[in-house]
C-alpha positions as CSV (number, residue, x, y, z in Angstrom):
1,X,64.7,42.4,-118.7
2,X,67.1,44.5,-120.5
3,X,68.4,48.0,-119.1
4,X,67.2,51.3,-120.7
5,X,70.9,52.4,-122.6
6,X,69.6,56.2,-121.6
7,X,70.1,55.0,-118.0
8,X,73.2,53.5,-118.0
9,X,76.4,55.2,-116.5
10,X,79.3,56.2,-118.7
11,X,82.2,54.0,-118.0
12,X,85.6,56.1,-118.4
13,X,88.2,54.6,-121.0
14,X,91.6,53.6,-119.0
15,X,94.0,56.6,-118.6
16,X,96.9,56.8,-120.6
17,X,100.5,55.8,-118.6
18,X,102.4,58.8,-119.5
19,X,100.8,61.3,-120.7
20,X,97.5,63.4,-118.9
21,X,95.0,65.7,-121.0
22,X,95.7,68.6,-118.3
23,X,99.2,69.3,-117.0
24,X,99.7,69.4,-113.5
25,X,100.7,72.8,-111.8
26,X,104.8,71.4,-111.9
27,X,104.4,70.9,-115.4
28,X,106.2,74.1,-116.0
29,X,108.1,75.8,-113.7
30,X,107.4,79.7,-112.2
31,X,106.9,82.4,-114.8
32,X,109.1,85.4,-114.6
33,X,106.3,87.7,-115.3
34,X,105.1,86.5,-111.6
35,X,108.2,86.8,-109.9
36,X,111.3,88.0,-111.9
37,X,113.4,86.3,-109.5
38,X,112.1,83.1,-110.1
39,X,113.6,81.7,-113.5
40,X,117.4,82.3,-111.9
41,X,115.9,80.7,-108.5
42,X,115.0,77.5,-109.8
43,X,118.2,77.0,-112.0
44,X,120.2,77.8,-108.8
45,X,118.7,74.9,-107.5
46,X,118.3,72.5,-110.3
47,X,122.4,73.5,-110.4
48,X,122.8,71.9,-107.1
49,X,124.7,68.5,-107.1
50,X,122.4,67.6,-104.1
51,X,119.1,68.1,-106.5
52,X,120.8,64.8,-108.1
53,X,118.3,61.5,-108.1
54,X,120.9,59.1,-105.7
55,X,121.6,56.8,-108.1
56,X,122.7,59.6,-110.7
57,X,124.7,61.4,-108.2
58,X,128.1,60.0,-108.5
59,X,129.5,61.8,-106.1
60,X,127.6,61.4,-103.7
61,X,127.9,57.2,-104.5
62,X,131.6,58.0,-104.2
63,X,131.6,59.8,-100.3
64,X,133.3,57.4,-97.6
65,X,129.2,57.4,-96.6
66,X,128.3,55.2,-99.5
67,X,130.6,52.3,-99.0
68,X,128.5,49.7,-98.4
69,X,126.2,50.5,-101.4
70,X,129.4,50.0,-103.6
71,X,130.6,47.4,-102.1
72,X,126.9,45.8,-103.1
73,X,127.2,47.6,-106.7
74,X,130.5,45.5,-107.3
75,X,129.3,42.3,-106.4
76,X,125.7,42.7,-108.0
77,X,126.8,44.0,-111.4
78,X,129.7,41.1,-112.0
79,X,127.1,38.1,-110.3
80,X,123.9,39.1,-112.4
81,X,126.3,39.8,-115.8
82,X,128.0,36.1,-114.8
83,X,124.0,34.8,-114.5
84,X,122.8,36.1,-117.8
85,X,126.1,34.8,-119.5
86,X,125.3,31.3,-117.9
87,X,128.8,30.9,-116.5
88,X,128.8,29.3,-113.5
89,X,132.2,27.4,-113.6
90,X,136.1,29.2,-114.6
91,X,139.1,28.4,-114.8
92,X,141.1,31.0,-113.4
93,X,144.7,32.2,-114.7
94,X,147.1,34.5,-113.3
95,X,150.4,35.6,-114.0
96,X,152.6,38.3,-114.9
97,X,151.6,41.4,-116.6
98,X,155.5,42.4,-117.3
99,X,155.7,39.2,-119.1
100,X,154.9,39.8,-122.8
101,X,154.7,37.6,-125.6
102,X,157.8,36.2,-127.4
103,X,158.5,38.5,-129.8
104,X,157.8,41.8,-127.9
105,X,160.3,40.0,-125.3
106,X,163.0,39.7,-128.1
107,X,162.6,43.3,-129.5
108,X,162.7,44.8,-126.0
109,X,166.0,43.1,-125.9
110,X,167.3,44.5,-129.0
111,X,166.3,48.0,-127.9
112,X,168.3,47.7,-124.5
113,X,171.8,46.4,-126.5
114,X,171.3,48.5,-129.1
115,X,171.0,51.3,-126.3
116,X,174.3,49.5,-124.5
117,X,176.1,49.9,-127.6
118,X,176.4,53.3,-127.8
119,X,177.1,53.9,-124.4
120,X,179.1,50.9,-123.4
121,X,179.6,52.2,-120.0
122,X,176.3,52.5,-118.6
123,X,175.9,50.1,-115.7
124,X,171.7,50.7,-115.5
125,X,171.6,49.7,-119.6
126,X,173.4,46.7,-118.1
127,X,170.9,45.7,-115.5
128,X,168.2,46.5,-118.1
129,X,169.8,44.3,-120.5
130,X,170.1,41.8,-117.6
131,X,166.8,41.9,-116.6
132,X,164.8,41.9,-120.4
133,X,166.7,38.7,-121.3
134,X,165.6,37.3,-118.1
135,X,161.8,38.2,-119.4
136,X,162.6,37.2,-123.1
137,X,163.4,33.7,-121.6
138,X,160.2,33.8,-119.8
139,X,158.2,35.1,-122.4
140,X,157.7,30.8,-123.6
141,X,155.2,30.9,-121.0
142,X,153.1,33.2,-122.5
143,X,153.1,30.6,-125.6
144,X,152.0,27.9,-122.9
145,X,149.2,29.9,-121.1
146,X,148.1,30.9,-124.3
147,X,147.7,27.2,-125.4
148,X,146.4,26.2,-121.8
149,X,143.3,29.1,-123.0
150,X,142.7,26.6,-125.9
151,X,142.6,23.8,-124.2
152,X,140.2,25.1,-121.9
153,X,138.4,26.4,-124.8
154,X,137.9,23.9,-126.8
155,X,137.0,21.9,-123.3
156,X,133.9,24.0,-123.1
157,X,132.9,23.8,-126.3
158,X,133.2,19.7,-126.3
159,X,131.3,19.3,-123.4
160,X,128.7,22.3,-123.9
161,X,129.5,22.8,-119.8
162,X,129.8,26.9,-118.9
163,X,133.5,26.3,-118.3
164,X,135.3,29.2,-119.1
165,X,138.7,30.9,-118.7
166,X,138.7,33.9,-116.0
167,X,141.8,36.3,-115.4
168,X,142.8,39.7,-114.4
169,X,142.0,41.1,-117.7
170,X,145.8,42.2,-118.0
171,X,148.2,42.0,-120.0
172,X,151.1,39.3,-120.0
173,X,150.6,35.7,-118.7
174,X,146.7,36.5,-118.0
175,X,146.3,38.1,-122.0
176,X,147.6,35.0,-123.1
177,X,145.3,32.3,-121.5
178,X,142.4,35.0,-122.7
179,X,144.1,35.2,-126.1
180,X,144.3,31.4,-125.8
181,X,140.3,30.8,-125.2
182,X,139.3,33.5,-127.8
183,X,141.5,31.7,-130.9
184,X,138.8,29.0,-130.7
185,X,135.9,31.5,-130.2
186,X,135.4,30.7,-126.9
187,X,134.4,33.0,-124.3
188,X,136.5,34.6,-121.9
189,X,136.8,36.3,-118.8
190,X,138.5,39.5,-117.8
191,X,138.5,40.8,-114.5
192,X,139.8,44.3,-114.2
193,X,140.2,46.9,-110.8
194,X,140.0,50.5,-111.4
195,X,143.4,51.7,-110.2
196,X,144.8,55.5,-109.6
197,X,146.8,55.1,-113.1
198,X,145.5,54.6,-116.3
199,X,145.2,51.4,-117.1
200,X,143.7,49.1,-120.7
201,X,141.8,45.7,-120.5
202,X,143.8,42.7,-122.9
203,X,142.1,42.9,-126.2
204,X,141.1,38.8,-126.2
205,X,138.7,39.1,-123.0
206,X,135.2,39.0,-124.6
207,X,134.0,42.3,-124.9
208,X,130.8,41.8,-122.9
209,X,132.2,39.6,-120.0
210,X,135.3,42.0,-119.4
211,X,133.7,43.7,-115.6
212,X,135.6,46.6,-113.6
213,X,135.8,46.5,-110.4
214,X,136.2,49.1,-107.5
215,X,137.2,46.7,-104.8
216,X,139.8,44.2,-105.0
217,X,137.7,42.1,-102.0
218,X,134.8,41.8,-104.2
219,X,137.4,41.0,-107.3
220,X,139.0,38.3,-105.5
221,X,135.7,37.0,-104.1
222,X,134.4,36.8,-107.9
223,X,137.7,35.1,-108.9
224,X,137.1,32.2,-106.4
225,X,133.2,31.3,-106.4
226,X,133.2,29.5,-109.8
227,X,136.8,28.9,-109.7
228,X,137.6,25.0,-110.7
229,X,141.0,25.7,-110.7
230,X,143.8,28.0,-109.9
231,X,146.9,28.7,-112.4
232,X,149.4,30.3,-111.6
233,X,152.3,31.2,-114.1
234,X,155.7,32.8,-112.9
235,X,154.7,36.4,-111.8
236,X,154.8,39.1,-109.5
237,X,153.0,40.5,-105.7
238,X,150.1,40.5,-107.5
239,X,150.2,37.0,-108.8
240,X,151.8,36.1,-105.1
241,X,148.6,37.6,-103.0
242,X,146.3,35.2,-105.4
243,X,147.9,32.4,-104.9
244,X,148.8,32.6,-101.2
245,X,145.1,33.8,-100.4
246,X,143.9,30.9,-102.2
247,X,146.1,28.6,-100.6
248,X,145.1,29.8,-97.5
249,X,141.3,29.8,-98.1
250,X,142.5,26.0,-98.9
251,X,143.9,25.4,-95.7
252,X,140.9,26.6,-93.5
253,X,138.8,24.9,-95.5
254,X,136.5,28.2,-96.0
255,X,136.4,27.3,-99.5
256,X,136.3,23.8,-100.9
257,X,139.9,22.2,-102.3
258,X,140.7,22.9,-105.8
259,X,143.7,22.2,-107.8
260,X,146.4,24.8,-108.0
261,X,149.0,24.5,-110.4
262,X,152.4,26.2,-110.9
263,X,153.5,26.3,-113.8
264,X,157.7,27.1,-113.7
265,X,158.8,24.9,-111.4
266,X,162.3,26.1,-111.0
267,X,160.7,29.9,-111.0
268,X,158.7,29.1,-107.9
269,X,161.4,27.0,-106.4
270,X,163.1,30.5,-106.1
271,X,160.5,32.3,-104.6
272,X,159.5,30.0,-101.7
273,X,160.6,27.0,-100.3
274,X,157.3,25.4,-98.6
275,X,159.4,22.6,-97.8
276,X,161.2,25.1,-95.5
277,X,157.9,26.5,-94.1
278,X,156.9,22.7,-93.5
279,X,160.3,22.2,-91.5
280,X,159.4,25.5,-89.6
281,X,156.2,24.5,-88.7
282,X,154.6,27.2,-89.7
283,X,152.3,24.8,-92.0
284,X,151.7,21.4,-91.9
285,X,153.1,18.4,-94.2
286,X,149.8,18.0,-96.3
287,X,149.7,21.4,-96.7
288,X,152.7,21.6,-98.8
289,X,150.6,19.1,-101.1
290,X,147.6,21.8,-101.6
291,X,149.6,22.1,-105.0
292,X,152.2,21.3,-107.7
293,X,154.4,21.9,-110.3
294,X,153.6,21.6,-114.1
295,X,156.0,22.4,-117.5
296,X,153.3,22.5,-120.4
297,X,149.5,23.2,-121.2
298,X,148.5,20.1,-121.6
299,X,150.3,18.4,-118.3
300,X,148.3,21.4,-116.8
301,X,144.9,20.3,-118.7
302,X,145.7,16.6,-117.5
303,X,146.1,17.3,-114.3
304,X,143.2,19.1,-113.6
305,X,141.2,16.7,-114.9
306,X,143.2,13.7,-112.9
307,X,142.7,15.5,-110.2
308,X,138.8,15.5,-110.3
309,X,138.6,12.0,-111.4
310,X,140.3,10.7,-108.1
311,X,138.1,13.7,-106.2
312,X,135.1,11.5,-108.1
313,X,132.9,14.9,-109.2
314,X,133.0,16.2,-112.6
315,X,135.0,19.2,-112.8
316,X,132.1,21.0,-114.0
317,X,129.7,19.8,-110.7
């Protein structure tokens, strides 16, 4: 038996998401005309830093209070960009900033002895003359990260794996390997830190994979959990503290063994002697053996790949 229409309810349509057909009573805020005080009350308080939503309130996100929520920030931001990017292996480079490419390295020099010639007698153009021929004659390893960056490039693009080639996002040893990666048209990573001066990314990093960080924990914690490899070209304390916390994060075993390769053997024969440290016995014989010395990109390419093979994983697993 079918229903009378004349007695059936009216069913309401859905409400809209946004918008309403009345506006509520905050709609609009106090009219002057009720209090005159009013208009000036409520800008006073909408003027108020602490009338910020939380997460627009930089300054608040920035009070000694807040440290643990940036401390999440940085590693969420990098680890969901990483995710969407699907790279979930690297390759990571470091090196030098001060260490510029070949031809920068020889015009430096030219400014210093052009500088030295008309003042012969200035014994700080002389260490400065000393000292930008020593980088000029490192400034070929800029030429061998950069190829290394191809290598690895061209590696990724071979094997379709998400291999890529992760640095500091400097300049120097770390813009070549990026500048390296990029001349294929492979990605690239760049990992900056903000730091109290001003500072620029490399121009090679790839513009969407180039992250900032606030922390250098949760920088060096990024650098190492894809990491396949470490390495390390003649550099600086910067470049030291990555390699000697990686070594050591080796050594205890709290990550898993990678290769770590340095590339300069007579550069990092002068600046330690782990064969001393193993005669000390501060560390232990198969310790010294954590790493090793390479001359060119591809004896650093083989090697890496050598050194999976007798692991028995891909590098890539």
């Amino acid at each position: 038996m079918s229903e009378n229409p004349e007695t059936q309810i009216c069913k309401p349509a859905p409400a809209k998401a946004e918008s309403r057909q009345t506006d509520l009573p905050w709609k609009s805020p106090k009219p002057g005309h009720e209090d005159p005080k009013a208009p000036e009350l409520i800008a006073a308080i909408m003027r108020s830093p602490n009338y910020r939503q939380a997460d627009e309130d930089v300054d608040f996100l920035n009070r000694d209070e807040t440290r643990g929520l940036r401390l999440q920030l940085d590693f969420t931001k990098a680890e969901t960009l990483f995710q969407e990017h699907g790279i979930s292996h690297s390759i990571v480079v470091f090196g030098s900033t001060r260490v510029p490419e070949p031809a920068a390295a020889r015009r430096r020099v030219a400014e210093v002895q052009a500088a030295l010639a008309r003042d012969p007698g200035n014994a700080d153009l002389v260490r400065r003359l000393a000292v930008a021929q020593r980088v000029f004659d490192k400034s070929r390893y800029y030429d061998i990260a950069r190829e290394f960056g191809r290598l690895v490039g061209e590696a990724e693009h071979e094997t379709g794996d998400h291999l890529a080639v992760v640095t500091g996002g400097g300049p120097g040893m770390m813009e070549a390997a990026n500048r390296g990666a990029a001349d294929v048209g492979a990605r690239t990573v760049g990992l900056n830190i903000t730091l109290p001066h001003e500072q620029y990314p490399n121009p090679y990093v790839t513009p969407d994979l180039c992250f900032r960080f606030h922390y250098f924990g949760l920088r060096k914690l990024h650098f190492m959990m894809r990491a396949r490899a470490l390495v390390v070209f003649p550099g600086g304390y910067g470049t030291l503290d990555e390699l000697f916390e990686t070594l050591t994060l080796i050594q205890t075993r709290k990550i898993a063994p990678v290769p770590v390769i340095l590339v300069g053997e007579d550069y990092w024969r002068k600046v330690f002697d782990p064969d001393f440290l193993v005669a000390e016995g501060v560390i232990d014989p198969e310790d010294r053996d954590l790493f090793w010395y390479a001359e060119t990109a591809a004896e650093i390419w083989e090697d890496i790949l050598r050194w999976y093979e007798l692991a028995g994983k891909p590098i890539t697993g």
